[in-house]
C-alpha positions as CSV (number, residue, x, y, z in Angstrom):
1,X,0.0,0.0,0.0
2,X,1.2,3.3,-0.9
3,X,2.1,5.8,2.7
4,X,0.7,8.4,1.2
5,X,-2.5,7.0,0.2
6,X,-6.0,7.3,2.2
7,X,-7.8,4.4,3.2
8,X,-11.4,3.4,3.4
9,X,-11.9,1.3,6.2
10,X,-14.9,-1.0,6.4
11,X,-16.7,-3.2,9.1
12,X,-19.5,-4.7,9.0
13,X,-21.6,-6.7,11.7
14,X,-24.9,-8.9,12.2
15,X,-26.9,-5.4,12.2
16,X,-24.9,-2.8,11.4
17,X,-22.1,-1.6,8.6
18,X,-19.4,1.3,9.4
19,X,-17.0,2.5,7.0
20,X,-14.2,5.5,7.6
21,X,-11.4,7.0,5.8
22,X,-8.2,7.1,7.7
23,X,-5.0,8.9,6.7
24,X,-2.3,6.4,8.5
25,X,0.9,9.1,8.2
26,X,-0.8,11.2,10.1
27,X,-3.2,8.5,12.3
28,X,-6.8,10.8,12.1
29,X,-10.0,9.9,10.7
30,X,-10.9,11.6,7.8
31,X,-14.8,10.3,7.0
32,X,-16.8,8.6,8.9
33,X,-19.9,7.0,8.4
34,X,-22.6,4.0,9.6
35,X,-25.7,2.9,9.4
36,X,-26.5,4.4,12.7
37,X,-25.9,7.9,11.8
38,X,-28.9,10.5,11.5
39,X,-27.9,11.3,7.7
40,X,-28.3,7.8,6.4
41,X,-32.0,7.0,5.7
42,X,-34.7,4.7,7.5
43,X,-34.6,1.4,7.3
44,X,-35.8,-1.5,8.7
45,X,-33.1,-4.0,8.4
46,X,-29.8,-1.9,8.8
47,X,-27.5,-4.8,7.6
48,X,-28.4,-5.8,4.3
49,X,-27.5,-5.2,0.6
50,X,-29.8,-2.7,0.4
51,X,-28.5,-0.8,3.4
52,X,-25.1,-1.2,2.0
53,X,-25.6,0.4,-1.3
54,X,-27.5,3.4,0.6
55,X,-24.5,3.6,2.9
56,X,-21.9,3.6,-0.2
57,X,-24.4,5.8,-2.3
58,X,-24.2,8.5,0.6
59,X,-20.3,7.5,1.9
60,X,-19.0,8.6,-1.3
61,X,-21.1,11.9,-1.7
62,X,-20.0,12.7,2.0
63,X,-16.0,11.7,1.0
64,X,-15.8,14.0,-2.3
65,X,-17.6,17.1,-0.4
66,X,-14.2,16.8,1.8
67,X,-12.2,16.6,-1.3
68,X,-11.1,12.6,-1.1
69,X,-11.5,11.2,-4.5
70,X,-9.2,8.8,-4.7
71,X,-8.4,5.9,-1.8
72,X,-7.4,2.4,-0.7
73,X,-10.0,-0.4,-0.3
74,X,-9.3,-2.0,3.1
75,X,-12.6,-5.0,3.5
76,X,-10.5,-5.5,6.8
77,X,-10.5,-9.5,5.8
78,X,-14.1,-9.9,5.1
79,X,-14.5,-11.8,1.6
80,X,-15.6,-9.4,-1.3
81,X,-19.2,-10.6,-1.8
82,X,-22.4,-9.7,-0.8
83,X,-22.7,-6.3,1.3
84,X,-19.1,-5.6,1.0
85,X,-19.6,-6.0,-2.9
86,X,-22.6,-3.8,-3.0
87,X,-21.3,-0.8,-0.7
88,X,-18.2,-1.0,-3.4
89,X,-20.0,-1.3,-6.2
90,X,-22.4,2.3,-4.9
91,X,-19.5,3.6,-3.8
92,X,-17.6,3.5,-7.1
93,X,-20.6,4.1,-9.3
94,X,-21.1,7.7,-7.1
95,X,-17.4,8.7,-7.5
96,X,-15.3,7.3,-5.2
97,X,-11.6,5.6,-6.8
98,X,-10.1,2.6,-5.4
């Protein structure tokens, strides 16, 4: 991984998904966002694909209003399928570069 690239974090658990951007030289959270934030919409389930393209839809609107285009996909050793596929797949198709 390059040092001086950005790095979009994500976790994801039985009801929940966060992601963040970190910048590792300098150790500070850039963008964060979850499911459990005010800005991301209703929903009943919180934890499905559905949730996870929202999340990606409005993750990468949020990351290019604070002028990150570009990062490094960390799935923090989650297989890329399902939700992690579908917040990637929002997340690119909005903007964001990794």
């Amino acid at each position: 991984m390059n040092k001086d690239a950005l790095r979009l974090c994500i976790s994801r658990h039985s009801r929940n998904i966060y992601v963040q951007i970190i910048d590792d030289r300098k150790q500070h959270t850039l963008v964060a966002l979850s499911t459990l934030a005010k800005e991301f919409p209703a929903m009943k389930n919180r934890s499905n694909k559905d949730a996870a393209k929202a999340l990606g839809k409005l993750f990468a609107t949020k990351a290019i209003k604070a002028g990150i285009k570009k990062v490094v996909f960390d799935r923090n050793g989650y297989k890329y399928h399902g939700r992690l596929k579908a917040f990637a797949d929002a997340a690119r198709e909005n903007g964001l570069e990794f």
